[in-house]
TORLUMZA-841185 format. One record per atom (N, C-alpha, C): residue in one letter; x, y, z. Coordinates in steps of 0.001 Angstrom, whole numbers, padded with zeros to 6 digits, always signed. Example, Ala and Ser with C-alpha at 12.3 -4.5 7.8 and 13.67 -1.06 7.14 Angstrom:
<sites>
A+013190-005690+007800A+012300-004500+007800A+013200-003300+007800S+012850-002250+007080S+013670-001060+007140S+012900+000030+007870
</sites>
This chain:
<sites>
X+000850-001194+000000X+000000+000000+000000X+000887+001247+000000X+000221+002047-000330X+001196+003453-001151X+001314+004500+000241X+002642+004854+000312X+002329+006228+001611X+002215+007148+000823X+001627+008259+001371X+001263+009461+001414X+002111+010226+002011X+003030+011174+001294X+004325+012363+001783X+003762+013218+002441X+003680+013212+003888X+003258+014339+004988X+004332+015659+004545X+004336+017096+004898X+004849+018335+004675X+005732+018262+005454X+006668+018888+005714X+008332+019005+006568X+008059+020081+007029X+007453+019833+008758X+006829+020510+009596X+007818+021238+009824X+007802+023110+010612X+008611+023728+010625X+008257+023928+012562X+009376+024663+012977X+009418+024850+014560X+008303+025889+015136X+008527+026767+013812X+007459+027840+014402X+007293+029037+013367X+006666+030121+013659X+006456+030896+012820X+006240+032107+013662X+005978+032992+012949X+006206+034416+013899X+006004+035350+012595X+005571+036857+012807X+005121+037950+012063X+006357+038434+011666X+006656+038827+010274X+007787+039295+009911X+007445+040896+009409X+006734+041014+009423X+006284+042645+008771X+005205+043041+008957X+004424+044077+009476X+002926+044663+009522X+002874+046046+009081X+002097+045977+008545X+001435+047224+007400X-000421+047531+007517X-000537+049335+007468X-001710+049759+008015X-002413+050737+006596X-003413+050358+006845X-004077+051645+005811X-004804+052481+006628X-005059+054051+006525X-006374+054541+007053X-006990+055269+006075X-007839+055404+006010X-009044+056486+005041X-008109+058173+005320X-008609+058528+004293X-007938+060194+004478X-009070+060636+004826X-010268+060198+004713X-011612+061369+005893X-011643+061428+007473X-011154+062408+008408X-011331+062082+009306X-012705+062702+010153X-013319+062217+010871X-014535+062203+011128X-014630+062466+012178X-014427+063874+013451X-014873+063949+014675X-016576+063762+014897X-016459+063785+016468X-017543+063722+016712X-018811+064173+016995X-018795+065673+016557X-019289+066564+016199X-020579+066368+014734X-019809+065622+013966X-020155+065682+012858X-021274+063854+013231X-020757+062971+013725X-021917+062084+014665X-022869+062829+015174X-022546+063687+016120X-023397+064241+016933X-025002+064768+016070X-024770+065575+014839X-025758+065716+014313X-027096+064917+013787X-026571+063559+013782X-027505+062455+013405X-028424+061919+014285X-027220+061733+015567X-028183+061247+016489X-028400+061975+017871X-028257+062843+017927X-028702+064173+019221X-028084+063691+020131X-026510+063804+019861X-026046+063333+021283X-024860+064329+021252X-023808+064517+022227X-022325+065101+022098X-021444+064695+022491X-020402+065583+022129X-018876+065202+021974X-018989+064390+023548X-019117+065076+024190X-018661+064626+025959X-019445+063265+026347X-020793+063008+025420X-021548+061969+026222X-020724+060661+025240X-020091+060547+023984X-019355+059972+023484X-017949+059549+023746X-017763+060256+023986X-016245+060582+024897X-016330+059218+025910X-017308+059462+026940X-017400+059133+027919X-018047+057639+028378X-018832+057225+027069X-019315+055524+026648X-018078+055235+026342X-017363+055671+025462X-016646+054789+024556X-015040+055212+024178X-014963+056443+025016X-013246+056998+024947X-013003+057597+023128X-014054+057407+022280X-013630+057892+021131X-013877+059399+020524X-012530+059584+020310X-012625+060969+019655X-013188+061749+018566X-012049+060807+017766X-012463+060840+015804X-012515+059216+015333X-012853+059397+014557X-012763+058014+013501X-012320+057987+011745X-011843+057504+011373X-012177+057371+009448X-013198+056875+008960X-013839+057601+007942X-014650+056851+006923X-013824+056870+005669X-014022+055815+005120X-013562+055656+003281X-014518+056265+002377X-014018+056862+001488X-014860+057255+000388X-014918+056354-000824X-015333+056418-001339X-016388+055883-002773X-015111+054874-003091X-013914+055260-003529X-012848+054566-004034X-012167+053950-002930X-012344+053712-001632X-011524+053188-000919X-012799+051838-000265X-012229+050986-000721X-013018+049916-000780X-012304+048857+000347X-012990+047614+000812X-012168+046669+001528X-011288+046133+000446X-011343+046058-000102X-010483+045592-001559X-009165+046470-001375X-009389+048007-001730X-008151+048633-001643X-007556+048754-000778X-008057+048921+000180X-007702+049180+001801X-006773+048196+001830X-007327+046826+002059X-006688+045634+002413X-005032+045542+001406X-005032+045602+000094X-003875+045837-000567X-003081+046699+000025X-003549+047790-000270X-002585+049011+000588X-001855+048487+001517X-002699+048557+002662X-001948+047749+004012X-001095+046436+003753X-001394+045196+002980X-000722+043937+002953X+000220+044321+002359X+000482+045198+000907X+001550+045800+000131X+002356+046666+001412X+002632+046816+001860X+003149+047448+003123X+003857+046461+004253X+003188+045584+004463X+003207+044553+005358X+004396+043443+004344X+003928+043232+003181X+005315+042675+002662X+006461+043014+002681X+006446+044464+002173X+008141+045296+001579X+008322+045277+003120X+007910+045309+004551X+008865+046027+005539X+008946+044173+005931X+008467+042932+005359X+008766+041664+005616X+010002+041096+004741X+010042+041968+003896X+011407+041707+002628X+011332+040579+001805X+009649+040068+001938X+010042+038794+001082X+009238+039371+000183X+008979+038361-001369X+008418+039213-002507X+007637+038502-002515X+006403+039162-002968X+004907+038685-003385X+004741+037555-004158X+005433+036685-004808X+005593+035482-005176X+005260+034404-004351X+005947+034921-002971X+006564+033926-002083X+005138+033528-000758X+004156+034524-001478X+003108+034458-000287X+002310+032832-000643X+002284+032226-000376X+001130+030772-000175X-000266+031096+000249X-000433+031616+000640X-001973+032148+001167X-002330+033138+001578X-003137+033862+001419X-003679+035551+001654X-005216+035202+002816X-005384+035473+003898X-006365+035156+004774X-007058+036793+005172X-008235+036871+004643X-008777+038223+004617X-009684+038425+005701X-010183+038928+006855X-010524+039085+007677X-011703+039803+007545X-012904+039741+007831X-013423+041280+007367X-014968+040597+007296X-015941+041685+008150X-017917+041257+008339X-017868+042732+007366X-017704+043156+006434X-018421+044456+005994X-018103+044365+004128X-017252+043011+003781X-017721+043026+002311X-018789+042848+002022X-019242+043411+000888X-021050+043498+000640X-021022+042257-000575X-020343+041650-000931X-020400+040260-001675X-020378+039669-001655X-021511+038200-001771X-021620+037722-000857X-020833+035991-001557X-020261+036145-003321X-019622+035661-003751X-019091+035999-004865X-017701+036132-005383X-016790+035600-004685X-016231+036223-003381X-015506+035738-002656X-014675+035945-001708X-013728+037347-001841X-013542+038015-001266X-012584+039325-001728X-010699+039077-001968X-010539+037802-001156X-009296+037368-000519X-008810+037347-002171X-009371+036532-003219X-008682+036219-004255X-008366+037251-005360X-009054+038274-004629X-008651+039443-005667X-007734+040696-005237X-007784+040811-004131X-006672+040620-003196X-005789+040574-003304X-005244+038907-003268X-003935+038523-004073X-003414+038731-005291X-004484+038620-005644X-004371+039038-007330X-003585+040399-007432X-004162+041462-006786X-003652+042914-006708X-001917+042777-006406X-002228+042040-005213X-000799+042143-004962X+000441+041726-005412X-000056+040337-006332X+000950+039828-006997X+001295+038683-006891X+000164+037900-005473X+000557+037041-005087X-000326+035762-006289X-000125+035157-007378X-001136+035617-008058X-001379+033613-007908X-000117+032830-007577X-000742+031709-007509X-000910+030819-006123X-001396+032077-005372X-001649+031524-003496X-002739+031146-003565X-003144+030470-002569X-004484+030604-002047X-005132+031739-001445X-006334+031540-000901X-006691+033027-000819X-008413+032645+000051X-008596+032875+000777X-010112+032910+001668X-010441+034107+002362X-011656+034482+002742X-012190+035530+003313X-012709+034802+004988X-012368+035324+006221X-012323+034941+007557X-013881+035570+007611X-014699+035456+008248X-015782+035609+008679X-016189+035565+009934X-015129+036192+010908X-015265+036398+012307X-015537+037579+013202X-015808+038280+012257X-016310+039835+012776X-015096+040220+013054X-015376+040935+014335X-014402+041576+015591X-013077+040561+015670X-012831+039131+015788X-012113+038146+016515X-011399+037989+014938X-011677+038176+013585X-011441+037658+012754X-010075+038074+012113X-009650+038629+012725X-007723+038854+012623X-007279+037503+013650X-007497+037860+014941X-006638+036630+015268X-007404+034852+014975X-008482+034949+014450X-008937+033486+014230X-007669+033443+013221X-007785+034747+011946X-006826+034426+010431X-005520+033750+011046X-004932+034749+012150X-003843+034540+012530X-003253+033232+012989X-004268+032843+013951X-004083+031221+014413X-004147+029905+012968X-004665+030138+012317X-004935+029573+010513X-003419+029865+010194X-002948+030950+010242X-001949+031275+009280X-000860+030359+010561X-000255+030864+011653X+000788+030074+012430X+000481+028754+011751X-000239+027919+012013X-000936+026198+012001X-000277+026039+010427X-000652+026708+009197X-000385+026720+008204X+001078+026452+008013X+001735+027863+008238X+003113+027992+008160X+004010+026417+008689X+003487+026197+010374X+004407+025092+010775X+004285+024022+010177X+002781+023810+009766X+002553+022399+009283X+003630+021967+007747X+004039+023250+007198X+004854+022779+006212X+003884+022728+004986X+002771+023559+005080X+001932+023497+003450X+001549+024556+003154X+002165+025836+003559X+002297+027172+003151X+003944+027606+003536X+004597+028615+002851X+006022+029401+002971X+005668+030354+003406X+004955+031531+003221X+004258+033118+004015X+002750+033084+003948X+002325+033389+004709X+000673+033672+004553X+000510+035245+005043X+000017+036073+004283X-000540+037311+004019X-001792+037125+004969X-001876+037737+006013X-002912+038121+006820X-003464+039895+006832X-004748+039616+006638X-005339+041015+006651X-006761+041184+007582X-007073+042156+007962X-008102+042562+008632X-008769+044107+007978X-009506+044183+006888X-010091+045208+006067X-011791+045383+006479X-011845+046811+006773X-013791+046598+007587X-013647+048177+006460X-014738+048447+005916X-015555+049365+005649X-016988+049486+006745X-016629+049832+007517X-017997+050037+008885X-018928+050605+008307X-018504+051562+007868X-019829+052796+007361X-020573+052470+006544X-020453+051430+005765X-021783+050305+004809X-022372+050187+005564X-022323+049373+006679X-022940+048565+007504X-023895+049155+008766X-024036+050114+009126X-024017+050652+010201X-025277+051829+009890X-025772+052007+010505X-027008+053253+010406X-026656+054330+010928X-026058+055351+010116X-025626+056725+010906X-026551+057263+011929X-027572+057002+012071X-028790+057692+012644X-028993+056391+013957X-028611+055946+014010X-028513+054545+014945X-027890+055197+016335X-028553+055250+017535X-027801+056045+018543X-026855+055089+019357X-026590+053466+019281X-026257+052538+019727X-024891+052363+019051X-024548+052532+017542X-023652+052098+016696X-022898+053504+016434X-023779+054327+015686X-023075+055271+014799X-021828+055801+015540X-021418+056226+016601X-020476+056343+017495X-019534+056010+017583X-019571+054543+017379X-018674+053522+017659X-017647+053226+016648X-018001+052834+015166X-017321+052498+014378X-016526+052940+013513X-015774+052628+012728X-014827+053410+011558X-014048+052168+010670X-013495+053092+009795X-012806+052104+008329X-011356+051757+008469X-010649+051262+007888X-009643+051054+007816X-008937+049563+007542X-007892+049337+007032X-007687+048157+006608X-005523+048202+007986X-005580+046605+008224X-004036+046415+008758X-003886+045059+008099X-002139+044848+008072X-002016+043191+007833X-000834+042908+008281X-000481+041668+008293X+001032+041367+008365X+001355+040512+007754X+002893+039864+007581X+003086+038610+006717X+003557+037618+008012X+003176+036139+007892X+003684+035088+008579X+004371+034624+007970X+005940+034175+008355X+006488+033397+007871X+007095+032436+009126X+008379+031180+008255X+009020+030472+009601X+009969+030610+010603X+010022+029916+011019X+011001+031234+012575X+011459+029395+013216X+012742+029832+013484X+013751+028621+014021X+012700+028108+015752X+012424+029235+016259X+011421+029056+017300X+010339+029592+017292X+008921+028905+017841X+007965+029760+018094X+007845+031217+018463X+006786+032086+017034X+006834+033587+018078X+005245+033826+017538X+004279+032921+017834X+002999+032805+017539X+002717+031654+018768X+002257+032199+019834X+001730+031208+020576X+000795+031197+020148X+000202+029794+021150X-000854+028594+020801X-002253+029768+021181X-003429+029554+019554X-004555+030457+019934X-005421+029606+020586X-005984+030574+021406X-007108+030496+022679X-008761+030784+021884X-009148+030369+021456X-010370+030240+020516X-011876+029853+021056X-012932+030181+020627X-014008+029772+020729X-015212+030911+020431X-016742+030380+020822X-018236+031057+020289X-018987+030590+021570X-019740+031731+021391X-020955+031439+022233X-022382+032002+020886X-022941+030507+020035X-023796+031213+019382X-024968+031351+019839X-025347+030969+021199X-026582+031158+021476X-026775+032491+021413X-025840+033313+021653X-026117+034966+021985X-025464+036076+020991X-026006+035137+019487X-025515+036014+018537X-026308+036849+018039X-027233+037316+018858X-028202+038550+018761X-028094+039915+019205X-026895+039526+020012X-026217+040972+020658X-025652+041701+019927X-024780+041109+018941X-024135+041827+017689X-024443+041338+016742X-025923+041969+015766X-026452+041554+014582X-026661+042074+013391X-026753+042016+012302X-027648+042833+011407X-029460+042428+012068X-029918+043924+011611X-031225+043842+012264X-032327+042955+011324X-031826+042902+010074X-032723+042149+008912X-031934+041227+008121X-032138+040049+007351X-031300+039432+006791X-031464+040207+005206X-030647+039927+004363X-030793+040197+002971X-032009+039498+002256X-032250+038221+002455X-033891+037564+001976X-034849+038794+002482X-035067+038954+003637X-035994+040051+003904X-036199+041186+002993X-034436+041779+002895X-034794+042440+002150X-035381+042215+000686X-034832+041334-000003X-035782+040896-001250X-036952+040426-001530X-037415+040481-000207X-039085+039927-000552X-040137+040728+000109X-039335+041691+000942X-040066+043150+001391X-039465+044022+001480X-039274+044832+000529X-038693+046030+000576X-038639+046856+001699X-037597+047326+002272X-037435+048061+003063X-035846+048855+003391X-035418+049237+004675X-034161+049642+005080X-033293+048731+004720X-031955+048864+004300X-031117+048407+004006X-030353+047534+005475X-030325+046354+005461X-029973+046028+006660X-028557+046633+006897X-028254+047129+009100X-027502+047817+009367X-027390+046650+010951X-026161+046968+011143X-025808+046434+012665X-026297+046805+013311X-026686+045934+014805X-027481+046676+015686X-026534+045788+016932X-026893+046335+018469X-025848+046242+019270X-027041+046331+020631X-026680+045360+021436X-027166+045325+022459X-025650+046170+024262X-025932+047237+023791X-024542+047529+024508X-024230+047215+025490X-024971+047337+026567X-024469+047182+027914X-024550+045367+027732X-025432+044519+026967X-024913+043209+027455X-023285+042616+026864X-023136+043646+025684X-022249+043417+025470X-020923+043384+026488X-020934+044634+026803X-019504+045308+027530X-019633+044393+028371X-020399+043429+029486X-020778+042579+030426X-019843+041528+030202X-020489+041007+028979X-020088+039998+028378X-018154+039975+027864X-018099+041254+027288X-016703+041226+027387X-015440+041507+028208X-016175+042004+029252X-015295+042796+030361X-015132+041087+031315X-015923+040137+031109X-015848+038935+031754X-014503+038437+030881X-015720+038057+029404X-014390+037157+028577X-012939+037687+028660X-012859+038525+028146X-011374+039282+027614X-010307+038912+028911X-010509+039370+030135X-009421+039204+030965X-009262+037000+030820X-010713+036403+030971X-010712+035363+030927X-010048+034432+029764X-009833+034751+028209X-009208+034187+027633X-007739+034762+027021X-007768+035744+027777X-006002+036170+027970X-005252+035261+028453X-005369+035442+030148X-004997+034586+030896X-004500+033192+030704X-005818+032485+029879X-005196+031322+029105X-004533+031276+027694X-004482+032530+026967X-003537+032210+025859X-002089+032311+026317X-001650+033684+027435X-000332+033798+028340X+000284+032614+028945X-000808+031718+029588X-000135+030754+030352X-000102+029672+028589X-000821+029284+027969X-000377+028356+026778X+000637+028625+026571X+000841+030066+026376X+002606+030726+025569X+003916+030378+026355X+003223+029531+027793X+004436+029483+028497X+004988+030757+029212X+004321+031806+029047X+004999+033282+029942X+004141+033461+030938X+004341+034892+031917X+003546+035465+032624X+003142+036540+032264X+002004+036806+033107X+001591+038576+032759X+002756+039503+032769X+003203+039355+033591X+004540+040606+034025X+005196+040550+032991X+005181+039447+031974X+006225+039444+030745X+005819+040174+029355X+004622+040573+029408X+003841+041378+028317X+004555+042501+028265X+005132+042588+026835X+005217+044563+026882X+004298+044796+025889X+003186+044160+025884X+001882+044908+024969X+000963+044438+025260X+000035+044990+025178X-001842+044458+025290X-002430+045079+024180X-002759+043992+023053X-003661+045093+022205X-004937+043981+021785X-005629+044828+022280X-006793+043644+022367X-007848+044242+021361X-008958+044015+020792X-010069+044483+019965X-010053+045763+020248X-010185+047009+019502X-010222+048202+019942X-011907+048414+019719X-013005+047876+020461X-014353+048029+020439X-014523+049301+021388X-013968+049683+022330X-014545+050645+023631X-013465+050916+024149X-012997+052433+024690X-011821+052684+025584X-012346+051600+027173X-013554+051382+027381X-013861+051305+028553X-014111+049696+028774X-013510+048825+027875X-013893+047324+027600X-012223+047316+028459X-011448+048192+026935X-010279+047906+026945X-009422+048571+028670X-010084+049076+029216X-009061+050015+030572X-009669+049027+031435X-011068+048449+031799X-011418+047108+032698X-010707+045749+032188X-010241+045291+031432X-009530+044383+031110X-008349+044278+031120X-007647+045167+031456X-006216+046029+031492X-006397+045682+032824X-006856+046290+033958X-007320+046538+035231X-007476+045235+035843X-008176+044330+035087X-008557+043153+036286X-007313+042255+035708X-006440+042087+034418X-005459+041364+033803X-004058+041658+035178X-004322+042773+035635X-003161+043016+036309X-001838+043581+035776X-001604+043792+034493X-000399+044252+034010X+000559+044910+034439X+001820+044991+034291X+002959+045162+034544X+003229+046582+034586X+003336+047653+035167X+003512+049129+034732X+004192+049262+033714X+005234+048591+033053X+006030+048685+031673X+005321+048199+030507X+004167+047541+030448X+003160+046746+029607X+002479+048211+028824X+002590+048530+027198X+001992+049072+026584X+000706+048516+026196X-000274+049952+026375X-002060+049220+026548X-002280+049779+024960X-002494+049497+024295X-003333+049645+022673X-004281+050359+023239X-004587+051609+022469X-005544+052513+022665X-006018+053399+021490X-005357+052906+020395X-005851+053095+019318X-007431+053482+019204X-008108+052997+019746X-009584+053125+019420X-010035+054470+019403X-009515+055528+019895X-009396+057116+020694X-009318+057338+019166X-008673+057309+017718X-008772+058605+016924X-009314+057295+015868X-009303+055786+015833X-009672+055444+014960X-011306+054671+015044X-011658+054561+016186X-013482+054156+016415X-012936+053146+016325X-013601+051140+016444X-013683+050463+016062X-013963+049755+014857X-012992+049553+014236X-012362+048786+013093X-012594+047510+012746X-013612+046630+014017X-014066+045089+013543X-012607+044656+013387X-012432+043745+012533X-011347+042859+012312X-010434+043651+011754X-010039+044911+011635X-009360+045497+010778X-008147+046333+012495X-008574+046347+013514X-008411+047093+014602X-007129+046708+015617X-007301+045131+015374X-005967+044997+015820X-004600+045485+015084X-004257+045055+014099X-003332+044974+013328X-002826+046894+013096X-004179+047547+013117X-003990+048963+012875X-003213+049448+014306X-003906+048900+015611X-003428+049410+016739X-001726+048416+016644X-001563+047716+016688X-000392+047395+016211X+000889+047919+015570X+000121+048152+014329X+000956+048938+013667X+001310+050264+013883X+000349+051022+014797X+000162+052021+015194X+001414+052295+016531X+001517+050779+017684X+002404+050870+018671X+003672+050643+017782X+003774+050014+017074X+005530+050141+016469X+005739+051255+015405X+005191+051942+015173X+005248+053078+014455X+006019+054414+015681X+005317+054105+016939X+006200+054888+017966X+007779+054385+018360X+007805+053177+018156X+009188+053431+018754X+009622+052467+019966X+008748+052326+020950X+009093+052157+021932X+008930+050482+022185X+008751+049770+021567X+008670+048463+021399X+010073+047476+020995X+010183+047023+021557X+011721+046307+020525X+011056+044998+019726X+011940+044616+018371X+011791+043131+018034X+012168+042014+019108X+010565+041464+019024X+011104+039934+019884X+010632+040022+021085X+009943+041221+021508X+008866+041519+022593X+007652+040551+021954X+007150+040441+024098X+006015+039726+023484X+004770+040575+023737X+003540+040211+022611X+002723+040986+023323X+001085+040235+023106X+000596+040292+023615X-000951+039540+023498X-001998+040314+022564X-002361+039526+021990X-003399+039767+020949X-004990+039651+021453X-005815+039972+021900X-007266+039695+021942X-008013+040332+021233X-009012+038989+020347X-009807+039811+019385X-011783+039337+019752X-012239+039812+020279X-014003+039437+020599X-014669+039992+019689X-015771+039541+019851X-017515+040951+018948X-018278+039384+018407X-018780+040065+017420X-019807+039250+017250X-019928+037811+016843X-020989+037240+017261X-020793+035343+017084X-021792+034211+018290X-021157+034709+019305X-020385+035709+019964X-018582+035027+020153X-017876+035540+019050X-016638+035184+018995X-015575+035335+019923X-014686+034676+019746X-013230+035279+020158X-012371+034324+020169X-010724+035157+020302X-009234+034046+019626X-008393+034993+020469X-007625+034179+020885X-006410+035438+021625X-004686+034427+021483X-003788+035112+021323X-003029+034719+021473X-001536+035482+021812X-000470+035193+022268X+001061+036468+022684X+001561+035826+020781X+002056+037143+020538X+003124+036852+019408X+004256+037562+020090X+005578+037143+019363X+006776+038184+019416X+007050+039012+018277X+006919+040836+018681X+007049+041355+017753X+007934+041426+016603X+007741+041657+015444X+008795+041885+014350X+009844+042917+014481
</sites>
């Protein structure tokens, strides 16, 4: 009987480059305020956000996502040839086939990878991410192109006093490749779908085709949310840190879903962190980004400076499903 050639498993894998897009509209909250009769200070004060981006007409999850991954390669130094798989992250493409991932690649050059669209909302960078490590070691991909691209402002009802606040555009990515040792710890994963009503569209698309009406928009049950995440988040940290083999005190980053300044400063708070531990706070000029939010706040902390290669830092990504994936990488 015939064997079958298993792949020449590798030790580990780790992020070699990350790259960010943002919209050139920037959007205080002033300009929210008019829709839904609220102000700067009562916004401020739910949700810590200042400004946000919206994309215009030409800045699509499509472009966004290039931008950023084209970015995320050149500072990874390997060439777009070399990518094996492109993993696209993202609840706000409006198509519902094909997949965006393959055109994507296409843009970029990567032209004979594979290529899928993640469908994890909020969590759907680090679900990609945990896909892409597993990939890389197993020995049946060389780089995998990870992206997280949200166009919010499709999705969302400006006039919505629950949402409109909250969200914004923007595309981040990075490249995975192999690494002599692990710098992708083991992801911490799972759903709760009984309570995927908290973060929904309010109508399905059939609805809309067989009764005309509003264009379906997200809708948000807030306070069960923040409940719900101010529990999880410290709770599946904890266990992706101890999987990684480290301690809290060993974090010099926390960048967890940028959904709420006030998710993210109680989870910070009950995690215990280290006074030297940088907190991701990105969410303050960019709103929540869905799957697009980590990678931006990311890219956003090594853009300052103060991070070295080979730090570790924890990833948590939650929202809707009710999802979530967490895991420590070591920075690039």
């Amino acid at each position: 009987m015939a064997r079958l050639r298993a792949p020449d498993r590798r030790p580990g894998s780790r992020i070699l480059g990350v790259g960010a897009y943002r919209p050139t509209r920037v959007v205080g909250n002033d300009e929210i305020c008019e829709r839904i009769g609220s102000s700067d200070e009562w916004i401020r004060r739910r949700s810590g956000i200042v400004s946000r981006r919206f994309a215009g007409p030409d800045e699509t999850v499509i472009t966004m996502a290039v931008e950023a991954a084209s970015k995320a390669i050149a500072r990874s130094g390997i060439h777009p040839s070399d990518v094996g798989m492109v993993l696209l992250a993202t609840m706000s493409f409006l198509e519902q086939g094909p997949a965006a991932a393959p055109r994507v690649a296409h843009q970029l050059g990567a032209r004979s990878a594979g290529s899928l669209d993640v469908a994890a909302a909020c969590s759907g960078f680090c679900y990609a991410l945990g896909l892409a490590d597993s990939l890389v070691r197993s020995g049946d991909v060389l780089n995998v192109v990870v992206i997280g691209s949200e166009k919010m402002s499709d999705i969302v009802d400006p006039g919505d006093r629950g949402t409109a606040f909250l969200f914004g555009d923007g595309a981040g990515a990075v490249v995975v490749g192999p690494s002599e040792t692990p710098g992708i710890g083991p992801v911490v994963w799972g759903s709760d779908g009984e309570r995927h009503h908290m973060i929904a569209h309010d109508r399905t698309w059939l609805a809309t085709r067989d009764t005309p009406g509003p264009w379906p928009t997200l809708r948000m049950t807030g306070p069960e949310v923040f409940r719900w995440a101010s529990r999880a988040v410290p709770e599946i940290s904890r266990q992706a840190v101890e999987r990684a083999g480290i301690g809290i005190a060993d974090l010099a980053a926390f960048v967890p879903h940028q959904a709420n300044a006030r998710i993210i400063d109680t989870a910070a708070a009950s995690l215990g962190l280290a006074p030297h531990t940088v907190v991701a706070r990105d969410v303050v000029t960019a709103g929540n980004t869905s799957a697009a939010s980590i990678p931006l706040a990311l890219n956003e902390l090594l853009s300052k400076g103060t991070l070295s290669s080979g730090d570790p830092a924890l990833l948590v990504g939650f929202g809707a499903g009710l999802a979530h994936a967490a895991q420590v990488v070591t920075l690039p």
